[in-house]
C-alpha angles and dihedrals in degrees: 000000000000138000134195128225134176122207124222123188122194117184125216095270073065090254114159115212124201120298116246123212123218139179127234122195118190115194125236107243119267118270129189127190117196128200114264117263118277143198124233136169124243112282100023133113128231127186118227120201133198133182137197140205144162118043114086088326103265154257077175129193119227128201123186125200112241089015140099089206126116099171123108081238126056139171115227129189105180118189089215140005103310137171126228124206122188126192125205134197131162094213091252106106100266117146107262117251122208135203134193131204123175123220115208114212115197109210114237120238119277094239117213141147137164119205115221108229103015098201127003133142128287138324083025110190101208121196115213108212094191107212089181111145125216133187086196129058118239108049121170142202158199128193121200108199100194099242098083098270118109123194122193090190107111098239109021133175126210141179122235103204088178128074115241148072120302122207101210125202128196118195115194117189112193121218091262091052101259109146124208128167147186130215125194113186121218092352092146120072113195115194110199122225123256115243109228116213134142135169127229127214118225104018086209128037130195137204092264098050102023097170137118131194115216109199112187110227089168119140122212100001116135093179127045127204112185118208111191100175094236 
């Protein structure tokens, strides 16, 4: 807004010299607008935005609390639900003008499982007992087993047929959508199972040579137990 005057000076002999005419503008007040409150998940990072108007028009000078930032525009990453005021001034003497927004962080599930048994021989039927913590209810997920089979149940079992070693992740998606997961390499231990053969010379004996030669063609066997049929 802006208003005119004029100026009149008369001296002391009472003498009136010319009117001079001046302009006065008055600023409008300062005004901010922040960006609404928001959700995040732990971990994640949000922008907050805040703009000004009114005052001498700018450039304006913004200050955040908690923040080095002096910029309209941050990126913020807060640990836990945490409110951000910024404060705004154009360097002309009008009165400073502050705005608040709150960002909500959802906390990520606490993963953990425990495989029981961890190693066997095959097929190894392994029990999951998911030890997974949650602040939320409803909480899904989905296993991968390494061997190219998935479950979404809470506590599966499932059967290795093959020997080796398994890597075992456990994804865990909270109710407001925040994902975690654990991954345990090589967790599961597969033995394989010995394969039994022999072979037998002669394959028929007589009285007068009763005797039989038992040659071992077994693979993977530590420890023998000879069954004869006698």
């Amino acid at each position: 807004m802006t208003a005119g005057f004029s100026v009149a000076v008369t001296d002391s002999m009472g003498c009136i010299g010319a009117s001079v005419p001046d302009t006065i503008t008055v600023n409008p007040p300062l005004a901010i607008t922040i960006s609404l409150n928001d959700t995040i998940c732990e971990g994640e990072t949000t922008s907050i935005s805040a703009v000004a108007t009114g005052g001498n028009g700018g450039p304006y000078a913004f200050s955040w609390n908690s923040l080095s930032d002096i910029t309209a525009q941050v990126n913020v990453s807060p640990i836990s639900t945490t409110s951000y005021v910024v404060t705004v001034n154009d360097g002309c003497g009008t009165p400073a003008v502050n705005a608040a927004t709150t960002i909500l962080v959802n906390p990520l599930p606490v993963v953990d499982f425990t495989p029981v048994p961890a190693s066997g021989c095959a097929p190894l039927i392994v029990l999951f007992d998911n030890n997974t913590t949650s602040v939320t209810n409803g909480t899904s997920f989905t296993w991968y087993f390494g061997d190219g089979f998935n479950s979404n149940d809470i506590e599966p079992s499932h059967t290795y047929t093959e020997p080796g070693f398994y890597t075992v992740i456990l994804k865990a998606v909270s109710s407001e959508g925040c994902i975690n997961e654990l991954v345990q390499n090589d967790v599961i231990e597969v033995f394989p199972v010995p394969d039994a053969n022999l072979a037998v010379s002669p394959m028929v004996g007589s009285i007068l040579y009763p005797y039989i030669n038992f040659t071992d063609l077994s693979h993977g066997a530590t420890i023998w137990n000879w069954d004869f049929g006698d």
